[in-house]
mmCIF file as gemmi writes it, N, C-alpha and C atoms, coordinates in Angstrom:
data_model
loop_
_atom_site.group_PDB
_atom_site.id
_atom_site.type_symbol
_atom_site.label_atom_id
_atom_site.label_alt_id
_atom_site.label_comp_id
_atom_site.label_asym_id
_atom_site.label_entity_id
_atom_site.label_seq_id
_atom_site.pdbx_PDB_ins_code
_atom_site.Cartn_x
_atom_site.Cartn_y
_atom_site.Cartn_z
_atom_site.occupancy
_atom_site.B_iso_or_equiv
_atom_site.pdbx_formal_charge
_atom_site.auth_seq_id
_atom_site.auth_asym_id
_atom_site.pdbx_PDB_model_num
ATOM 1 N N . UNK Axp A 1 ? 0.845 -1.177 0 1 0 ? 1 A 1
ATOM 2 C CA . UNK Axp A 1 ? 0 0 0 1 0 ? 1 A 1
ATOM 3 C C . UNK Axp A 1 ? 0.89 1.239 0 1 0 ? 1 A 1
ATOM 4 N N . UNK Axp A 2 ? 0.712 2.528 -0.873 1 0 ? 2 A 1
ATOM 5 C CA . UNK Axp A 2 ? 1.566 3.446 -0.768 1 0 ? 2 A 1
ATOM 6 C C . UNK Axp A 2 ? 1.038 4.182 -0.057 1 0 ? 2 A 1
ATOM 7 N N . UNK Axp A 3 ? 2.188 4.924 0.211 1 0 ? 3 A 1
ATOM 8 C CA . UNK Axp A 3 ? 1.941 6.357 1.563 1 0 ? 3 A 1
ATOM 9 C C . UNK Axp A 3 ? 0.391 6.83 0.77 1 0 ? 3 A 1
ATOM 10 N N . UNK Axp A 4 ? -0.588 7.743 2.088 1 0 ? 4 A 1
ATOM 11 C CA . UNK Axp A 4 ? -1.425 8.732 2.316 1 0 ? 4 A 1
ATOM 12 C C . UNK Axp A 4 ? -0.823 10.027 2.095 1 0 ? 4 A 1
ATOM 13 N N . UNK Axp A 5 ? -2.289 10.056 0.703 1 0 ? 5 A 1
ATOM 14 C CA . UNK Axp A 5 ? -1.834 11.804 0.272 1 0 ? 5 A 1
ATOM 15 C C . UNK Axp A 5 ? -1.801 12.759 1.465 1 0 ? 5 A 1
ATOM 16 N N . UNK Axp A 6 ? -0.938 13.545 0.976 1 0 ? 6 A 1
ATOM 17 C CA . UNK Axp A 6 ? -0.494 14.578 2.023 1 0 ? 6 A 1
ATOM 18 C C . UNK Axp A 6 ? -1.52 15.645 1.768 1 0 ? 6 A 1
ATOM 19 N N . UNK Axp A 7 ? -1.814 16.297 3.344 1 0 ? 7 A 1
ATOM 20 C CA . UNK Axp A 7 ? -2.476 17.182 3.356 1 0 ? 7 A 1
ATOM 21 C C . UNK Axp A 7 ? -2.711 18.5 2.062 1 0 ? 7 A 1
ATOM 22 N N . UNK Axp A 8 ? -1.631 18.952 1.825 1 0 ? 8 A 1
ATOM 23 C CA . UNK Axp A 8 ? -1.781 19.502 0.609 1 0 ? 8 A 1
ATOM 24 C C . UNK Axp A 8 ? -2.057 19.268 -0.645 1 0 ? 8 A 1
ATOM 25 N N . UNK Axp A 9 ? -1.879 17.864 -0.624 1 0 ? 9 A 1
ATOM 26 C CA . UNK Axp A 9 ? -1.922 17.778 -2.432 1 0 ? 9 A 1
ATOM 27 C C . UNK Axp A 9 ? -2.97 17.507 -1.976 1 0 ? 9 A 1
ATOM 28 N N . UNK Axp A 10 ? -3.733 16.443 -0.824 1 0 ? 10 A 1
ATOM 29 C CA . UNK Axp A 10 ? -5.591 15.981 -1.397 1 0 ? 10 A 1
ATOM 30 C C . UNK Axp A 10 ? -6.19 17.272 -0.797 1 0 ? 10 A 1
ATOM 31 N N . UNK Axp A 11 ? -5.833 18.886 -0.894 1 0 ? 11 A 1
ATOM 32 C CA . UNK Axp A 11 ? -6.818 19.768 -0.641 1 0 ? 11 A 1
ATOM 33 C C . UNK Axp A 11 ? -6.208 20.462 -1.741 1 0 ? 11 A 1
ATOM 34 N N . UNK Axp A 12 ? -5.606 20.045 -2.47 1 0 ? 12 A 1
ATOM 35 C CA . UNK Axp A 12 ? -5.094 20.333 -3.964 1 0 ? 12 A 1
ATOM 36 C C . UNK Axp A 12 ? -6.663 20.199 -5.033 1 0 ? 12 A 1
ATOM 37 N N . UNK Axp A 13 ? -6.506 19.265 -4.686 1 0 ? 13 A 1
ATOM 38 C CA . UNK Axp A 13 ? -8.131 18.15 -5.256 1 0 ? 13 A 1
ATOM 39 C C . UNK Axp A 13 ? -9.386 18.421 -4.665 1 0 ? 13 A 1
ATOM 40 N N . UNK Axp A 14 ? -8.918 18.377 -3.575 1 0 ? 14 A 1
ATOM 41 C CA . UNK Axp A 14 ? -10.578 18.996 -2.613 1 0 ? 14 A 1
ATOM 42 C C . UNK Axp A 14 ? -11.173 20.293 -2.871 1 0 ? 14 A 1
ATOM 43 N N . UNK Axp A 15 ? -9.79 21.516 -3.439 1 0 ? 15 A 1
ATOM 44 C CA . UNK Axp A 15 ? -10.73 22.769 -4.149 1 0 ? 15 A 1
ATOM 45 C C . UNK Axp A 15 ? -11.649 22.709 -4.896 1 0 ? 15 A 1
ATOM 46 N N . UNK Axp A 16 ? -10.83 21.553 -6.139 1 0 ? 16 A 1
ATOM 47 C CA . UNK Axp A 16 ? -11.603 21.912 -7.569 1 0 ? 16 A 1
ATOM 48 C C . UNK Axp A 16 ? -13.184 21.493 -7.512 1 0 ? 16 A 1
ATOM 49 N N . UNK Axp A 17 ? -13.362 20.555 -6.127 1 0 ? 17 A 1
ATOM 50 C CA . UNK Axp A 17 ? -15.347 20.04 -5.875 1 0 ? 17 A 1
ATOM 51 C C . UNK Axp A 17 ? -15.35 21.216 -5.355 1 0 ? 17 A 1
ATOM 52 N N . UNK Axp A 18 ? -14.969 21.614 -3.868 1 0 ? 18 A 1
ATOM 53 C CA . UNK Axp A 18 ? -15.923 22.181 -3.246 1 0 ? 18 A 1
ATOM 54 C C . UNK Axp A 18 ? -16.675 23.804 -3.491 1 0 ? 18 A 1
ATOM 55 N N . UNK Axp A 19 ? -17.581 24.173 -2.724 1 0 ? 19 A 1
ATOM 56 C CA . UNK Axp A 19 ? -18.448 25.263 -3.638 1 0 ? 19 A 1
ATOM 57 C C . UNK Axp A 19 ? -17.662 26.26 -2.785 1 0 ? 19 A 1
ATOM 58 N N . UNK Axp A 20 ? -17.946 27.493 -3.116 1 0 ? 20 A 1
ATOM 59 C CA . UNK Axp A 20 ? -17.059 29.037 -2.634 1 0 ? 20 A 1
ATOM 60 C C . UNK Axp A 20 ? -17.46 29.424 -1.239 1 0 ? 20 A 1
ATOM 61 N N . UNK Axp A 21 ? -18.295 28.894 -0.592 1 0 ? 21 A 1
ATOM 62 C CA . UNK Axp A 21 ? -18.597 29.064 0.639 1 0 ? 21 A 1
ATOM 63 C C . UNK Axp A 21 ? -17.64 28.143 1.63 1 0 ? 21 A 1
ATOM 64 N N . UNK Axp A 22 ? -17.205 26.429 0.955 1 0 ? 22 A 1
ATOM 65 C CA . UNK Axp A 22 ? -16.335 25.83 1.894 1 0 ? 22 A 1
ATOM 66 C C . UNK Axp A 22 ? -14.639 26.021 1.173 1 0 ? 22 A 1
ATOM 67 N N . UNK Axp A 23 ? -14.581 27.012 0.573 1 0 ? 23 A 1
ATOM 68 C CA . UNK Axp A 23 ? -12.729 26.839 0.183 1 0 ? 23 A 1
ATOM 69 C C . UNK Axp A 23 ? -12.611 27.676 1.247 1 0 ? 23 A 1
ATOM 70 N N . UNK Axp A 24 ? -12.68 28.642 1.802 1 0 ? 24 A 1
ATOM 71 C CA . UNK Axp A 24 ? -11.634 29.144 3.119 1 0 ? 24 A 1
ATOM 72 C C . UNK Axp A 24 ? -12.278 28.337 3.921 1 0 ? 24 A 1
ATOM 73 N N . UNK Axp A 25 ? -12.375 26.908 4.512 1 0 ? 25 A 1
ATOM 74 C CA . UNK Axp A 25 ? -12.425 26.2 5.376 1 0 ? 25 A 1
ATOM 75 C C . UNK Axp A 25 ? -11.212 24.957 5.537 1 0 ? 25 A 1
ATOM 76 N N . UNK Axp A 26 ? -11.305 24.859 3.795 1 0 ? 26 A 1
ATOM 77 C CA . UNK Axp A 26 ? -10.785 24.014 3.226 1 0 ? 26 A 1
ATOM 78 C C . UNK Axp A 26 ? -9.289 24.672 2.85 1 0 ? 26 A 1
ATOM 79 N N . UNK Axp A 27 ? -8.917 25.869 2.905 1 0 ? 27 A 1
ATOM 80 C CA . UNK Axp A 27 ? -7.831 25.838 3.411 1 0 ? 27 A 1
ATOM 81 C C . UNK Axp A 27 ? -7.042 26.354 4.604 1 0 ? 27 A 1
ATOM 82 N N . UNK Axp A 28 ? -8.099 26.52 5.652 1 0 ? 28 A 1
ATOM 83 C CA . UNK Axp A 28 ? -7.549 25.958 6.901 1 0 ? 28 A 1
ATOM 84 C C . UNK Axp A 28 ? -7.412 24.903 7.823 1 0 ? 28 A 1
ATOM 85 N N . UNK Axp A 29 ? -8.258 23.939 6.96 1 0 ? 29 A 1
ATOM 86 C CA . UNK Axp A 29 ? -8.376 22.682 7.636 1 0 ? 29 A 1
ATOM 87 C C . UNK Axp A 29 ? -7.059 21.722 7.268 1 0 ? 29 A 1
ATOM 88 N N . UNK Axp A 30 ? -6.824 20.633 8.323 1 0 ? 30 A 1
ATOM 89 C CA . UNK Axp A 30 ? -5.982 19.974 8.11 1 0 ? 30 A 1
ATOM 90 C C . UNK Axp A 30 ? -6.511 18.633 8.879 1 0 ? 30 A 1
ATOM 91 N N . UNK Axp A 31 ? -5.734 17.566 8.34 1 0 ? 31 A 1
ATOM 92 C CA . UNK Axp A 31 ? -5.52 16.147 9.146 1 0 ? 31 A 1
ATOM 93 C C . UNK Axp A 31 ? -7.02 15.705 8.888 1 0 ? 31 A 1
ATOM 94 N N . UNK Axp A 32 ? -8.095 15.566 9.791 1 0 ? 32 A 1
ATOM 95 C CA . UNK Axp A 32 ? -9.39 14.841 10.199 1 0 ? 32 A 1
ATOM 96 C C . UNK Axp A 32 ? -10.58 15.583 9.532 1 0 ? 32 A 1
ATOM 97 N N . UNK Axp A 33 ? -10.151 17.427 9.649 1 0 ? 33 A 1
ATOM 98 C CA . UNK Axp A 33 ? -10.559 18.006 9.708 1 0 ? 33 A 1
ATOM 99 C C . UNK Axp A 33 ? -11.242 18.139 7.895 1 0 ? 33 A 1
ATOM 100 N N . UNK Axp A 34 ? -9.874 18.105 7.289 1 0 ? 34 A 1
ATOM 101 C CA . UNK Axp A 34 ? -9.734 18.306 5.657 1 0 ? 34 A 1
ATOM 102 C C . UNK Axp A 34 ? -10.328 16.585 4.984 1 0 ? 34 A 1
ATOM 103 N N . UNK Axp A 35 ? -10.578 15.557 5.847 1 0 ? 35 A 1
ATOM 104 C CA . UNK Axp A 35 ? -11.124 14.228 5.289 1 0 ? 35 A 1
ATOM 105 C C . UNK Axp A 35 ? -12.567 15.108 5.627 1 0 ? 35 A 1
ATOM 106 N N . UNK Axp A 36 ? -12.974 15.102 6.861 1 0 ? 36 A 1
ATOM 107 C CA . UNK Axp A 36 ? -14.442 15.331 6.925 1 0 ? 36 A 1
ATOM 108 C C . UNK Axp A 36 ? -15.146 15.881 6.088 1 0 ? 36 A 1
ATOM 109 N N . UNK Axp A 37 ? -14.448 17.153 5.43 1 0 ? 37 A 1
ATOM 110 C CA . UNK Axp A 37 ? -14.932 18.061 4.571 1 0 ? 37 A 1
ATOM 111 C C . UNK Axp A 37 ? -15.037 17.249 3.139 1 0 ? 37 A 1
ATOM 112 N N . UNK Axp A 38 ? -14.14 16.799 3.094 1 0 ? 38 A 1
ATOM 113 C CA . UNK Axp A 38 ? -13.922 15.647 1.877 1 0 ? 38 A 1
ATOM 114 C C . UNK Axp A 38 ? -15.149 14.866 1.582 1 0 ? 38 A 1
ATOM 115 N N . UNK Axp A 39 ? -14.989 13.879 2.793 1 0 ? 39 A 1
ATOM 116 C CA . UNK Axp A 39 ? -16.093 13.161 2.922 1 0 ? 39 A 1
ATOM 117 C C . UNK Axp A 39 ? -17.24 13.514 2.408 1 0 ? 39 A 1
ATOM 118 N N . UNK Axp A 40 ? -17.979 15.119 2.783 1 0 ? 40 A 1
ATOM 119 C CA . UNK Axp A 40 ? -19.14 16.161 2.156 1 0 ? 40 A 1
ATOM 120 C C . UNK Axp A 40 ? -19.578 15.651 0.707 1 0 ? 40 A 1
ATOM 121 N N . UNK Axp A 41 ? -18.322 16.011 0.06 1 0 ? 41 A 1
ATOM 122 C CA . UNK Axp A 41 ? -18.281 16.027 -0.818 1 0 ? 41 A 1
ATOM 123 C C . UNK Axp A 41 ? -17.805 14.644 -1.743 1 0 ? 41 A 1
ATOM 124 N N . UNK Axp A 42 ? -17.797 13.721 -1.315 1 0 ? 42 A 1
ATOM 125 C CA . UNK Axp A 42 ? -17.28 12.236 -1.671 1 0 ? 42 A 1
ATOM 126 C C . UNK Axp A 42 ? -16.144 12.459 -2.311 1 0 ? 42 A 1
ATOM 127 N N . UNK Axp A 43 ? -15.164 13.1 -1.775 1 0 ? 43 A 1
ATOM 128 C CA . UNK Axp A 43 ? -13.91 13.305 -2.283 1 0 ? 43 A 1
ATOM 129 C C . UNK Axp A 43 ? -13.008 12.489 -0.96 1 0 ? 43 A 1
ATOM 130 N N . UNK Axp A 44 ? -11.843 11.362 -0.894 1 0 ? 44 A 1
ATOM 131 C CA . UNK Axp A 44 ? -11.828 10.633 -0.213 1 0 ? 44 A 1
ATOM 132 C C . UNK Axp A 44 ? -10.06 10.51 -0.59 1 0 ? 44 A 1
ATOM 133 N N . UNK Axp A 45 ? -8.878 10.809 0.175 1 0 ? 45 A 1
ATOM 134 C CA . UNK Axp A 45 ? -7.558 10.705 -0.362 1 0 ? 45 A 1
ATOM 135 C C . UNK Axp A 45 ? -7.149 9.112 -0.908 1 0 ? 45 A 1
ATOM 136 N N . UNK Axp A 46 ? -7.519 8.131 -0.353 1 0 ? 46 A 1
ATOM 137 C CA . UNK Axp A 46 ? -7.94 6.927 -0.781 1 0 ? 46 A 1
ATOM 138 C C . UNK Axp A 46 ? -9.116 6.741 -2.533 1 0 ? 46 A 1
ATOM 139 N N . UNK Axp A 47 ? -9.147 7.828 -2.928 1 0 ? 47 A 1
ATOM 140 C CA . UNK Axp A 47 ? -10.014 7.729 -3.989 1 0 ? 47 A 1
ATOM 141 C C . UNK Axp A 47 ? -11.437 6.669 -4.04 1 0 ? 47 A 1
ATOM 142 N N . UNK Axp A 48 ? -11.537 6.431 -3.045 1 0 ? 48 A 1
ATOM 143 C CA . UNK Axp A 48 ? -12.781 5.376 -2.596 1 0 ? 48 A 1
ATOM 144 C C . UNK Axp A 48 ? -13.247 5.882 -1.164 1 0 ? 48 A 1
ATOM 145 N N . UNK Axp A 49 ? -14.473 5.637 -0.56 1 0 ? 49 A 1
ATOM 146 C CA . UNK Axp A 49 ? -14.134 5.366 0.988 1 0 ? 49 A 1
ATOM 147 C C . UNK Axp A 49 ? -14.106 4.249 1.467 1 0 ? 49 A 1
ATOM 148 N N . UNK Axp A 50 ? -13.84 4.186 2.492 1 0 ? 50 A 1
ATOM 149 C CA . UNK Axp A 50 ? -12.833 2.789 2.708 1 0 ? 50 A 1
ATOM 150 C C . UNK Axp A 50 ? -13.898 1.339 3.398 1 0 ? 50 A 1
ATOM 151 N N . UNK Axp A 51 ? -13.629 0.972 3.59 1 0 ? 51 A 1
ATOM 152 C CA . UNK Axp A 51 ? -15.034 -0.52 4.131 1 0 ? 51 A 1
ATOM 153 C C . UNK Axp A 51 ? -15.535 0.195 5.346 1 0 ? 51 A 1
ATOM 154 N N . UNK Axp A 52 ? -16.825 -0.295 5.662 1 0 ? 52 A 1
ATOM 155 C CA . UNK Axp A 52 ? -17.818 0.632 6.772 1 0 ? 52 A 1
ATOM 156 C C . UNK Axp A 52 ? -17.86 2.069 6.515 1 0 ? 52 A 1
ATOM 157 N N . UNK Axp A 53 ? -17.681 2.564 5.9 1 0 ? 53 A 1
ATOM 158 C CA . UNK Axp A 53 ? -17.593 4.597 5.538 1 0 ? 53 A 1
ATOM 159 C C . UNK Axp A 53 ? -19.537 4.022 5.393 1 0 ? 53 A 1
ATOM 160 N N . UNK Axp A 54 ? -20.391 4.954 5.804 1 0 ? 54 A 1
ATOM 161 C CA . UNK Axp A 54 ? -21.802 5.107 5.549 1 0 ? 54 A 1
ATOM 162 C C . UNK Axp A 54 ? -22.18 6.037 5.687 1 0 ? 54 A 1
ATOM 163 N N . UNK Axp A 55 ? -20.65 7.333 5.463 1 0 ? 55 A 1
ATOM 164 C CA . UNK Axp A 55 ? -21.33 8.289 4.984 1 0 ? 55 A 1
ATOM 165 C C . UNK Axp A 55 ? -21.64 9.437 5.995 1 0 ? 55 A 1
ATOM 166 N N . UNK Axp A 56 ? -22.338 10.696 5.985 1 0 ? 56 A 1
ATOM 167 C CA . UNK Axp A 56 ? -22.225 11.76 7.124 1 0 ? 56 A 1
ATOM 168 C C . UNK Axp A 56 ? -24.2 11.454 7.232 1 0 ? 56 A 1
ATOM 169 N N . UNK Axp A 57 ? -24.042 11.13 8.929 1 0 ? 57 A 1
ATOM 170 C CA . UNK Axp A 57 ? -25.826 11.283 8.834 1 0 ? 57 A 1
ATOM 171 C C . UNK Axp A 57 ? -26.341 12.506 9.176 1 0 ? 57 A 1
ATOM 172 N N . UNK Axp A 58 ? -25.801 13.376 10.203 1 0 ? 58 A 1
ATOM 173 C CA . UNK Axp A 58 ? -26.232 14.336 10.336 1 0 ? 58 A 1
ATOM 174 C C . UNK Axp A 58 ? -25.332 15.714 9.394 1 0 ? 58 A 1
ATOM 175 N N . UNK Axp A 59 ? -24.941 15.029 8.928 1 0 ? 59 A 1
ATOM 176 C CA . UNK Axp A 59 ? -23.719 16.539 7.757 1 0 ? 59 A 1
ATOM 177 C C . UNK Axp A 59 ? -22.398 17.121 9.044 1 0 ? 59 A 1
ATOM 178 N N . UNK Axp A 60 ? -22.496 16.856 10.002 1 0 ? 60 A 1
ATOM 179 C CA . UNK Axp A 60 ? -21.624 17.446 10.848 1 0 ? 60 A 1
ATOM 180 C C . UNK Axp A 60 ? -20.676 16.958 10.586 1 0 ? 60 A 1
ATOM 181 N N . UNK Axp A 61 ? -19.756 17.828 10.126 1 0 ? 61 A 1
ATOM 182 C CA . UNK Axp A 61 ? -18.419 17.976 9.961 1 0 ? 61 A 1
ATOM 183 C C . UNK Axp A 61 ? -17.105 18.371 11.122 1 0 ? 61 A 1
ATOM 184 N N . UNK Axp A 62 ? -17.653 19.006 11.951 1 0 ? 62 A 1
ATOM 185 C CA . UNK Axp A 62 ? -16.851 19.687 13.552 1 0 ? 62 A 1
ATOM 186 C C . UNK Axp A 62 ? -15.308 19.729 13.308 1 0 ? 62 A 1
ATOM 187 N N . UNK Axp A 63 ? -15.154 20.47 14.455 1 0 ? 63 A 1
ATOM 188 C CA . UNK Axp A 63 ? -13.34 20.377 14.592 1 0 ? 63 A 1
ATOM 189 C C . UNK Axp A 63 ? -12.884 19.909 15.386 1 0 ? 63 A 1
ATOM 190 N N . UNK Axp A 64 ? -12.946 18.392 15.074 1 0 ? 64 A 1
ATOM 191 C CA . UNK Axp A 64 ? -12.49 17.333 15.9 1 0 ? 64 A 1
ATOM 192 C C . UNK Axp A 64 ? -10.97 17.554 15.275 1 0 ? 64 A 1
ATOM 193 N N . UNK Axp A 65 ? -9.862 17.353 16.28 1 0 ? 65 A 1
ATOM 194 C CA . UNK Axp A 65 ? -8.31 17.469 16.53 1 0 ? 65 A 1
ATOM 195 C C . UNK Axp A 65 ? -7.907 16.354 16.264 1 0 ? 65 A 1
């Protein structure tokens, strides 16, 4: 299995989805923070999500550390 994209390059990728209200989130977010947002948007550094992922039920995204 190769290394996990690095924070920058998969919010490299995470701009070109997300809408103009989440890019200054999206580039202050990092680590958990920058998957969650991902997640939103089925954008996933793994290019899939991974076994058990079912997804955001309530949309909460938070700033879990």
């Amino acid at each position: 299995m190769s290394d996990p994209e690095t924070d920058d390059l998969f919010r490299e990728r995470l701009l070109r989805e997300v809408i103009e209200e989440d890019r200054d989130r999206v580039m202050r977010a990092q680590g958990k923070q920058l998957d969650a947002i991902g997640r939103k948007y089925d954008v996933f550094r793994t290019g899939v999500p991974l076994d058990g992922f079912d997804g955001f039920k309530d949309d909460n995204i938070g700033d879990e550390g």
